[in-house]
C-alpha positions in Angstrom: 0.0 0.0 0.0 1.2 3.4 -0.6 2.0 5.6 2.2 -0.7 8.0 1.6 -2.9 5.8 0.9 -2.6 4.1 4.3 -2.5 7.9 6.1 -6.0 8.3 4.5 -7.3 5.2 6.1 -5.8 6.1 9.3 -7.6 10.0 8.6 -10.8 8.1 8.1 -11.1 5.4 11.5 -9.5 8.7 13.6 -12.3 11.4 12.7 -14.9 8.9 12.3 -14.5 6.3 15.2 -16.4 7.4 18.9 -17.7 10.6 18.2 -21.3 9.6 18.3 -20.5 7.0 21.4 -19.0 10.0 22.9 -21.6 12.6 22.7 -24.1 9.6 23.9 -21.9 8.5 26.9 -21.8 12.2 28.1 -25.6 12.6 28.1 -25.3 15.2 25.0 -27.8 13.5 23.0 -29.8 10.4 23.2 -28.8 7.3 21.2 -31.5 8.1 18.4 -30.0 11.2 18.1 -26.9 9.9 17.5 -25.7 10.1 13.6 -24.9 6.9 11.9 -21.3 6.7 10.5 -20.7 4.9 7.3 -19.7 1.5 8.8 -18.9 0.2 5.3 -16.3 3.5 5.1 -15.0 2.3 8.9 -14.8 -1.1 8.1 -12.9 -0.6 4.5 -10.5 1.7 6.2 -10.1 -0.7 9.1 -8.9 -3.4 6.6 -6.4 -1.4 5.2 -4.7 -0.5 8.0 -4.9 -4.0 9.7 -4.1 -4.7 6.1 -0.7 -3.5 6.5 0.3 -3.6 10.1 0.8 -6.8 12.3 -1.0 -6.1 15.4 -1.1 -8.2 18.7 -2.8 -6.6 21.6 -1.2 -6.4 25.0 -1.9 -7.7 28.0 -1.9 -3.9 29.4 -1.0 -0.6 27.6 2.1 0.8 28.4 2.4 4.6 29.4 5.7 6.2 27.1 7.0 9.9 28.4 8.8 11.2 25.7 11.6 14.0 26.6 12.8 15.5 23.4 16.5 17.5 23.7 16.3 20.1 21.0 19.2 21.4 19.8 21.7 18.6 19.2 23.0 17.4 22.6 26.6 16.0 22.8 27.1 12.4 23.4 29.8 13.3 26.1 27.9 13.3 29.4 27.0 9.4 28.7 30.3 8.9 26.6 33.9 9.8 27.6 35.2 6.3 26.6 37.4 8.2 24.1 38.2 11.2 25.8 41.9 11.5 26.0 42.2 10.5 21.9 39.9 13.1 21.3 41.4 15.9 23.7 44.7 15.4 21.9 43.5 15.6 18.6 40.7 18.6 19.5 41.8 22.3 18.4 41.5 22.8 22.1 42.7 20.4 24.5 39.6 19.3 27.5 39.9 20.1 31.1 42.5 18.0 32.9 39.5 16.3 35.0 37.8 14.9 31.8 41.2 12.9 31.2 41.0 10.9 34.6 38.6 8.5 36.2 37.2 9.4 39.0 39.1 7.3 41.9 42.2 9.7 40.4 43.1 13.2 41.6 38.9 13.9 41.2 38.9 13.3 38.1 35.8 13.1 35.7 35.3 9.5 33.7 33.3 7.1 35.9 33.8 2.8 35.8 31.5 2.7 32.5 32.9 5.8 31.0 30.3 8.5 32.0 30.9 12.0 33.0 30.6 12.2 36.3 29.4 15.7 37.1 27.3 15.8 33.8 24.6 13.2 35.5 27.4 10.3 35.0 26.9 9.3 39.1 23.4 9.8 38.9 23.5 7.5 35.7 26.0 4.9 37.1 23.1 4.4 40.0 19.9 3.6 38.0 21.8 1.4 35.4 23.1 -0.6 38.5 19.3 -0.2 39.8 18.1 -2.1 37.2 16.3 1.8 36.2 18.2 2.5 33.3 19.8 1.9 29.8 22.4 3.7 27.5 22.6 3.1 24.2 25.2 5.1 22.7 25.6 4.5 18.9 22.1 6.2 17.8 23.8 7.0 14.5 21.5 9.3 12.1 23.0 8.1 9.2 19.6 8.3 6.7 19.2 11.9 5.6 21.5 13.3 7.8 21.6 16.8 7.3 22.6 17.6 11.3 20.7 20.7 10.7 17.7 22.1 13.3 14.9 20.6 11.0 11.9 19.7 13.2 10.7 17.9 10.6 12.7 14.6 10.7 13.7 13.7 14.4 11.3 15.9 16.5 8.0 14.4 14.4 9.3 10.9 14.8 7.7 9.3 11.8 8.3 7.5 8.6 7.3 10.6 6.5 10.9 12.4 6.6 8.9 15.2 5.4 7.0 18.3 7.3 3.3 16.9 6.4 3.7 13.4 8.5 1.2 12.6 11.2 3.7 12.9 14.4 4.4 10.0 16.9 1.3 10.6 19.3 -1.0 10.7 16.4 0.1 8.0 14.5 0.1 6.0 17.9 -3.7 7.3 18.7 -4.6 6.1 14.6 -3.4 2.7 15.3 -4.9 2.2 18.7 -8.3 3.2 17.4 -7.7 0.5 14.3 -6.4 -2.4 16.4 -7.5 -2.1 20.0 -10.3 -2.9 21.8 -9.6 -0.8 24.9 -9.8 2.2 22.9 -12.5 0.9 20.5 -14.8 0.3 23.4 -17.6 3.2 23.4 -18.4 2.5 27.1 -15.3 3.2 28.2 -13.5 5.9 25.9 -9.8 7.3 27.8 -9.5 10.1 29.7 -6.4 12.4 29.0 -4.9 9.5 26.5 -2.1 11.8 25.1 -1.1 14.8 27.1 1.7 17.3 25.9 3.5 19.4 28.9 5.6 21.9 26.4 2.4 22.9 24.2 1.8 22.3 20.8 4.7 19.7 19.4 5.7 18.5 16.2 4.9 14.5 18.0 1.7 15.2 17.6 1.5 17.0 14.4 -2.0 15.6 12.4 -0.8 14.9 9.0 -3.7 13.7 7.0 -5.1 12.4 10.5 -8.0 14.2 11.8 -8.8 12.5 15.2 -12.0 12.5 17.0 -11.8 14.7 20.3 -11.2 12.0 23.0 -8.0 11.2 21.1 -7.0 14.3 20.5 -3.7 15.2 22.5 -4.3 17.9 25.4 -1.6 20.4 26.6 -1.4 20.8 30.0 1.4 22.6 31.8 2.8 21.9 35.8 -0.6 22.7 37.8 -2.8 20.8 35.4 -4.8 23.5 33.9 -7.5 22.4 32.0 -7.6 24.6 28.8 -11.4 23.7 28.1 -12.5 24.8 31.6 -15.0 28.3 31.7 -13.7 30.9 33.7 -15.1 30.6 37.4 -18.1 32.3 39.2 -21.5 33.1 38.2 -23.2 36.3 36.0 -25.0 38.8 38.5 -28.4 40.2 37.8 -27.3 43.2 36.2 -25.4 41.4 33.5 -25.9 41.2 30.1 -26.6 37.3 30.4 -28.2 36.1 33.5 -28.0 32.1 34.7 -30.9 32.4 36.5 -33.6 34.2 38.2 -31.3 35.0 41.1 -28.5 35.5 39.1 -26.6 33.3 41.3 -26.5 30.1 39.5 -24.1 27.9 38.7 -23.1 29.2 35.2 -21.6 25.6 34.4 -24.5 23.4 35.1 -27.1 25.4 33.2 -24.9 25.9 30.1 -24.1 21.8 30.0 -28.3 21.6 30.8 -28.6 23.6 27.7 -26.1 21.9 25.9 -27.9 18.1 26.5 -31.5 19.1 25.3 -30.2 20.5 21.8 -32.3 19.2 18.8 -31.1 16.2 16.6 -30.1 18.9 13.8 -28.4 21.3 15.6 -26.4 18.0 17.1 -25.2 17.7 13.5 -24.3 20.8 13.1 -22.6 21.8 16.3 -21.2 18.6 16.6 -17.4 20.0 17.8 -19.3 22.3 20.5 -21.0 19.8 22.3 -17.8 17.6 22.2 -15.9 19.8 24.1 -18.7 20.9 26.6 -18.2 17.0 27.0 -14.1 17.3 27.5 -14.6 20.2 29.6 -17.1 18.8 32.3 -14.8 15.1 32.2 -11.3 17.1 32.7 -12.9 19.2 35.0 -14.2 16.7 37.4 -10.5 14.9 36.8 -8.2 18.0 37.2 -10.2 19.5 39.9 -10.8 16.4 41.6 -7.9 13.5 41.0 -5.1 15.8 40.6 -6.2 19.3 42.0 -6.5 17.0 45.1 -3.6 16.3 48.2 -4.2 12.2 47.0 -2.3 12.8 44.5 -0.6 15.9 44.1 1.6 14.7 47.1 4.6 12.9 46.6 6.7 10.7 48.4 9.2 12.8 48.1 9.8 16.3 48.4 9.9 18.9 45.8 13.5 19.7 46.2 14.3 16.0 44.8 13.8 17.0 41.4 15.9 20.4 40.0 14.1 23.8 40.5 13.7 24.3 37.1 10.0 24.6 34.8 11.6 21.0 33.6 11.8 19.1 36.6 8.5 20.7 37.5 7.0 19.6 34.3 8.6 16.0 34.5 6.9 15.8 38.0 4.1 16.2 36.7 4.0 14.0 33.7 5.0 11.5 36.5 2.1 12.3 38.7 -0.1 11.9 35.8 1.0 8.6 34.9 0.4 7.4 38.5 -3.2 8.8 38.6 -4.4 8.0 35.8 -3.3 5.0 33.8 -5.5 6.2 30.5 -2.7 8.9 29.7 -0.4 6.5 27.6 1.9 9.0 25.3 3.3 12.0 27.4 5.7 14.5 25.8 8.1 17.3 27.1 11.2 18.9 26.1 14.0 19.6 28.2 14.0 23.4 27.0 13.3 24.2 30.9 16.8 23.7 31.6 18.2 26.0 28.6 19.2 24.7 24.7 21.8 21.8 23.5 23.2 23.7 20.7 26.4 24.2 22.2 28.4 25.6 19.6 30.4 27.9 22.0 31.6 27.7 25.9 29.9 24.5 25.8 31.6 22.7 28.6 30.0 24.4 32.0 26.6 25.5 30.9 26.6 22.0 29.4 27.4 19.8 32.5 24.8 21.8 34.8 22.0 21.0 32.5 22.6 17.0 32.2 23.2 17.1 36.1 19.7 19.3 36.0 18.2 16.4 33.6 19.0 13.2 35.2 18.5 14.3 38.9 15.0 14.9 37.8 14.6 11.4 36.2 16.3 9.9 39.1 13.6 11.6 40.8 10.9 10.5 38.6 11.8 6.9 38.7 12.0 7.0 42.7 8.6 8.2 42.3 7.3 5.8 40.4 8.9 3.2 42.2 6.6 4.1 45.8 4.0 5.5 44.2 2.0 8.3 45.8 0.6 9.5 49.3 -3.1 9.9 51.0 -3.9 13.1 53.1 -2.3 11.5 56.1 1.2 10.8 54.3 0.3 6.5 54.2 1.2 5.3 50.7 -1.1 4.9 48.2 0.6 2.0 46.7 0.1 2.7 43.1 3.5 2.1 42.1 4.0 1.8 38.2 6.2 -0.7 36.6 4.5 0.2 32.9 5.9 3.3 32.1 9.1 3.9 29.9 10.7 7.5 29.6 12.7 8.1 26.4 15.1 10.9 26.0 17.3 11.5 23.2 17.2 14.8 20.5 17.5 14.5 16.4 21.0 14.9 15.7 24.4 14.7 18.0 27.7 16.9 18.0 31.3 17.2 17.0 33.8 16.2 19.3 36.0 18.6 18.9 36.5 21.7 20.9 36.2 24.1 18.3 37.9 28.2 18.1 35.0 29.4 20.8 35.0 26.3 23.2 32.0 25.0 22.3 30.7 21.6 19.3 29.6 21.6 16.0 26.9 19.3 14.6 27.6 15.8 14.5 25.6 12.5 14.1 26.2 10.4 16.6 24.3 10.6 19.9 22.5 8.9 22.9 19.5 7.6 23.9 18.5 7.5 27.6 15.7 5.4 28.7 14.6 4.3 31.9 11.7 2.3 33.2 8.9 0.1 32.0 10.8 -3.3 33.9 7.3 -5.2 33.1 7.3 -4.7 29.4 7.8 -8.1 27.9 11.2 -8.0 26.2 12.2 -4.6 28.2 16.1 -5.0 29.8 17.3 -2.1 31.5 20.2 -1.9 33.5 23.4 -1.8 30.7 25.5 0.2 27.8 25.1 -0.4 24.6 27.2 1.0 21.6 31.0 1.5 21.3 32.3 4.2 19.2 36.0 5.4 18.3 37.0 9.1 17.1 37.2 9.8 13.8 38.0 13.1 11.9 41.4 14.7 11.0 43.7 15.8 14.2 43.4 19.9 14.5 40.2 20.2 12.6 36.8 20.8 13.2 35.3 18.3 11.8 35.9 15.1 14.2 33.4 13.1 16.1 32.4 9.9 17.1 31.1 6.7 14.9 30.3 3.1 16.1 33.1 0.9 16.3 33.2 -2.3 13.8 30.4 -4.7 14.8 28.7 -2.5 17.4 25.4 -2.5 17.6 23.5 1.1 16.2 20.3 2.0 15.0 18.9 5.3 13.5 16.9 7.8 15.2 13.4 6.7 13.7 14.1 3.1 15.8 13.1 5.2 18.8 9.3 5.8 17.2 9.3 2.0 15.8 10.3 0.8 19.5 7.3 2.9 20.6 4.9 1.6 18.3 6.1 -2.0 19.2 5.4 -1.5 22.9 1.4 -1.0 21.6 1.5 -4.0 20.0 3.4 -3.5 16.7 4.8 -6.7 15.2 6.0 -5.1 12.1 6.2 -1.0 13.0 8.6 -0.9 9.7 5.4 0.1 8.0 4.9 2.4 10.3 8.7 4.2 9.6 8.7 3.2 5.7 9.0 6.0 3.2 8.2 6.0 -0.6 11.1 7.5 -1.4 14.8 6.0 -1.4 16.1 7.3 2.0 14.2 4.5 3.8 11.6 2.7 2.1 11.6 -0.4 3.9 11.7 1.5 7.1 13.5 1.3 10.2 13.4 -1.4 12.9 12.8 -1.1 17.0 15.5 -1.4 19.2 17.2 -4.9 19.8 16.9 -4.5 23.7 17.9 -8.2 23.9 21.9 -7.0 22.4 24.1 -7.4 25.9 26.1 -4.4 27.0 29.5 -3.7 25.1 32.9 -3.3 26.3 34.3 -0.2 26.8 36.8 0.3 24.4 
């Protein structure tokens, strides 16, 4: 099938599927009222998509937080296995520190060759907890153009082009093709795919027009719900009045309004009643679940994670997770704790941000470790096993200390992930990827490639890996372009490869 062909299927079940079931559910109309979709059309484009992807349904969803670096982070902070070939080759030499392990005069490169005050301690605990794996030869080799495109990396689909559907949204097509949980009208997700950094390119819509409930919502740290109505009542002297008094409650007589409107104007208003629908479900979620000391308390306080909008963010997404196990596709950047594109006095602005980073996913996966606390400070015990948080950016950086101090684009880079220990096939807790220096001595132009016979994969592996988690047998189709930069597509991770020697 071509690919936009199968994009138009996927268009098709996401605008069509749930929006009557919805509107029904919520009391908005009565089932009479409730149009009849072409299930012929449904069932067609159902076909095609099941058509072409190989779909086995999990025992349980997953919940994925996505943390996106933009800018091009360096490799170093999970990487110094080369450091002292590359400081004497660099146009300017790296601090002493960097040079010597860290049992040595305080030196800098921990036992599996991390940096040790750019989050390398942090890192050496949660891969020896079992929390964490490092692969390091995430080599963007297919249209690498190492330039600050957000339409390759940052969308995280097979389109390579700026019109794909984004990660989230393809995810939320598939999900409504293949799986009952999100087929089932009796029971449509709350909140299934949140954004804490706004609108993002992972869930740009493509060709896919998805029915509300799917829709991704943007939140931000206190879990303001961007349907809600502003609060109090109208007064007698008002334009508008909610009641004789005047002192009604606004919200109840609008949605009262909203549930007794004709079949035809159902039809024609269909997008208004569906958010009076969101609005009234995140309210009584926001306001209740999370607005409440359940679970807005942690076990843990505050000060664990960095005082930064990103560690209040990833707190956040983490609380989610643990309250409500709908949310499955969470993004964020990491532009909270400043940019990655380092091209000058890289080294301590640099270090303080990766320290910044992985204290507040050390935090996070404490957190969802123990789970939450009640109003008395007992534990909830609602800890999460499920949930996998990916961080990695779309292209990687020179090596080389260049005339200001800082990197240059490069390829090469890292993926961090942590979590998810009860995913079938999930290992955690080991380095993957050796890489060697390569690049004429004194020039810019050096950096880091996998060594002969270590294990790498492109960037796009991180969205097929994603898409296998759901239930993807083949997410290839998923990644697979119709031109020649990738046309058979790109396969998810080999978690099963064992950890490399340093080299």
């Amino acid at each position: 099938m071509k690919r936009r062909d199968f994009n138009k299927a996927l268009a098709l079940l996401g605008s069509a599927l749930t929006v009557p079931p919805l509107l029904t559910k919520k009391g908005l109309i009565s089932p009479l009222q409730a149009k009849d979709i072409s299930k012929k059309q449904i069932r067609e484009a159902r076909a095609m998509v099941i058509g072409d992807v190989e779909y086995v349904q999990p025992s349980s969803l997953p919940t994925v937080i996505n943390i996106f670096m933009y800018g091009g982070p360096s490799e170093l902070a999970g990487n110094l296995t080369n450091i002292s070939d590359i400081s004497a080759n660099s146009q300017n030499p790296y601090p002493a520190a960097m040079l010597r392990d860290v049992t040595n005069n305080n030196g800098q490169i921990t036992a599996n060759g991390l940096w040790a005050s750019a989050g390398g301690n942090r890192m050496e605990a949660m891969i020896a907890a079992n929390q964490m794996t490092l692969y390091r030869t995430v080599n963007r080799v297919v249209d690498d153009s190492k330039a600050h495109r957000t339409s390759i990396m940052s969308a995280q689909v097979g389109g390579l082009d700026e019109e794909a559907p984004g990660m989230g949204t393809t995810l939320a097509a598939i999900l409504l093709a293949h799986n009952e949980e999100f087929q089932d009208p009796a029971n449509i997700p709350l909140l299934p795919f949140v954004s804490f950094e706004g609108e993002t390119v992972m869930f740009n819509a493509g060709d896919i027009s998805l029915a509300l409930p799917y829709r991704p919502v943007s939140l931000d740290r206190d879990f303001r719900n961007p349907y809600t109505r502003s609060n109090g009542v109208f007064t007698t002297n008002a334009t508008a009045t909610c009641g004789v008094s005047g002192t009604d409650d606004c919200h109840q007589i609008l949605d009262t309004l909203a549930s007794n409107v004709s079949l035809a104007a159902a039809e024609k208003y269909q997008k208004i009643l569906d958010a009076f629908a969101k609005r009234k479900e995140l309210d009584d979620f926001i306001g209740g679940t999370l607005g409440g000391n359940p679970v807005a308390r942690v076990d843990q306080n505050i000060d664990d994670f960095s005082d930064t909008s990103f560690g209040r963010n990833v707190r956040a997404a983490t609380v989610l997770a643990l309250a409500n196990p709908d949310t499955k596709f969470i993004t964020l950047s990491t532009g909270g704790l400043g940019g990655w594109d380092n091209h000058d006095n890289a080294i301590g602005g640099y270090t303080t941000r990766v320290e910044n980073l992985m204290r507040d996913l050390q935090a996070a996966m404490t957190l969802l470790s123990v789970g939450t606390l009640n109003e008395v400070g007992n534990p909830l015990q609602n800890p999460r096993n499920d949930v996998i948080i990916n961080c990695y950016g779309e292209f990687g950086r020179n090596v080389n200390l260049n005339g200001s101090m800082g990197w240059d684009h490069g390829n090469n880079m890292n993926l961090y992930t942590f979590g998810g220990a009860d995913i079938g096939g999930r290992q955690l807790g080991k380095i993957v990827g050796s890489t060697r220096r390569i690049g004429t001595s004194g020039q810019n132009r050096q950096f880091t490639s996998p060594t002969d016979g270590s294990y790498e994969f492109e960037p796009m592996s991180i969205a097929s890996s994603v898409y296998k988690y759901f239930g993807v047998q083949n997410p290839e189709a998923l990644t697979a372009t119709e031109d020649s930069r990738a046309p058979d597509g790109f396969p998810a991770i080999d978690e099963t490869i064992a950890s490399e020697p340093l080299v």
